[in-house]
C-alpha positions as CSV (number, residue, x, y, z in Angstrom):
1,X,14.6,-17.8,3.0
2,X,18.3,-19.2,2.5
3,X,20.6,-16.8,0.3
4,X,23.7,-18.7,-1.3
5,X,26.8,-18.0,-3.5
6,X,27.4,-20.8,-5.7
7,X,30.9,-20.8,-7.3
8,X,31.6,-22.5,-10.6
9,X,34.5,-23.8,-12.7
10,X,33.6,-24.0,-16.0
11,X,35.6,-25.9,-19.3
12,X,37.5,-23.5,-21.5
13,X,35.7,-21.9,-23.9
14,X,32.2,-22.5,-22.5
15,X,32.2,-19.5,-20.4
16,X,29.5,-17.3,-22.0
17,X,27.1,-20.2,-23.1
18,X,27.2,-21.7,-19.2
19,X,25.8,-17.7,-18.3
20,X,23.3,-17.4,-20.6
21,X,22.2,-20.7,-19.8
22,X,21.4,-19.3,-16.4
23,X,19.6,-16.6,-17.3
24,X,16.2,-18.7,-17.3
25,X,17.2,-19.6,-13.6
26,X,14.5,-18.4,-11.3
27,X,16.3,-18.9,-8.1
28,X,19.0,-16.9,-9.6
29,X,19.4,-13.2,-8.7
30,X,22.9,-13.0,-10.5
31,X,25.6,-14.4,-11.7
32,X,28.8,-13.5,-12.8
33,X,31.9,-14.4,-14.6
34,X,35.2,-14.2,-12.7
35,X,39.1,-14.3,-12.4
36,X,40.9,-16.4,-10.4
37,X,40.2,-20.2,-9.0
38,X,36.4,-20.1,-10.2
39,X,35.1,-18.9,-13.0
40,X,31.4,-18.6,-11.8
41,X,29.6,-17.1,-9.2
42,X,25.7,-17.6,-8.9
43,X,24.1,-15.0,-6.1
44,X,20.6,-17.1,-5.2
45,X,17.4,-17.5,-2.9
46,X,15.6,-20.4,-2.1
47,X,12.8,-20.9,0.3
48,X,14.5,-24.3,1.9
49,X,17.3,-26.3,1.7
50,X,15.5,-28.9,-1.1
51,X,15.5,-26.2,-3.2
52,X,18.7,-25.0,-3.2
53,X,19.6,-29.2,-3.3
54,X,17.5,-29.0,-6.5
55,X,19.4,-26.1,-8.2
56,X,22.7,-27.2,-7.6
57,X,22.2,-31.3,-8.8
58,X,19.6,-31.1,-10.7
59,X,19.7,-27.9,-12.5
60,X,23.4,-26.3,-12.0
61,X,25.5,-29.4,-12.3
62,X,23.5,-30.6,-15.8
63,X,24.6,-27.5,-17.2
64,X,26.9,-28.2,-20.2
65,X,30.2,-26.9,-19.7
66,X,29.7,-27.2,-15.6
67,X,32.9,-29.0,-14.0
68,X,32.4,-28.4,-10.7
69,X,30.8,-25.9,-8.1
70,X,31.1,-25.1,-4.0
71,X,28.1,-23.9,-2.5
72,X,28.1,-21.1,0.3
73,X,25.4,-20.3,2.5
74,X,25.1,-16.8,3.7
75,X,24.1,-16.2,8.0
76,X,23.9,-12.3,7.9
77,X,24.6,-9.4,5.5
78,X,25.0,-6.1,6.1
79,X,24.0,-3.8,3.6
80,X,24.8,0.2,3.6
81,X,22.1,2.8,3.1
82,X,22.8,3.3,-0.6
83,X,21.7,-0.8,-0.6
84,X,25.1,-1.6,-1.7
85,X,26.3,-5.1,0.7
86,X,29.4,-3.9,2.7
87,X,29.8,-6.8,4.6
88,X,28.7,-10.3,4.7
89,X,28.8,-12.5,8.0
């Protein structure tokens, strides 16, 4: 299983349609809209690598609104007893 963080920037104004757009996602376990340099980030699973190649070009990217998008794949997390992650890496 490969768990990624995909970070979005999205055109003004398009903010809210590009997150409910996702919400149809399957590979998508959240996503969120956020301050700063992006203005997306997409918390994922995918079972392999042509998977997560399919969300991000053929399903992310065709998004409307979409400008661009960085892709991190997670190695380890660390999650506390309450299930809460407390650190990643």
């Amino acid at each position: 299983m490969i768990s990624a963080y995909v970070l979005g920037k999205v055109e003004a104004g398009t903010e809210r349609e590009v997150l409910n757009s996702l919400k149809s996602v399957k590979e998508m376990k959240k996503a969120s809209l956020t301050y700063g340099i992006y203005d997306l980030c997409i918390e994922a699973q995918f079972k392999n690598m042509e998977e997560l190649d399919n969300f991000v070009i053929n399903v992310l990217r065709k998004i409307n609104g979409i400008k661009e998008t960085v892709t991190l794949i997670t190695s380890r997390t660390v999650f506390s007893q309450t299930g809460e992650a407390i650190a990643f890496g």
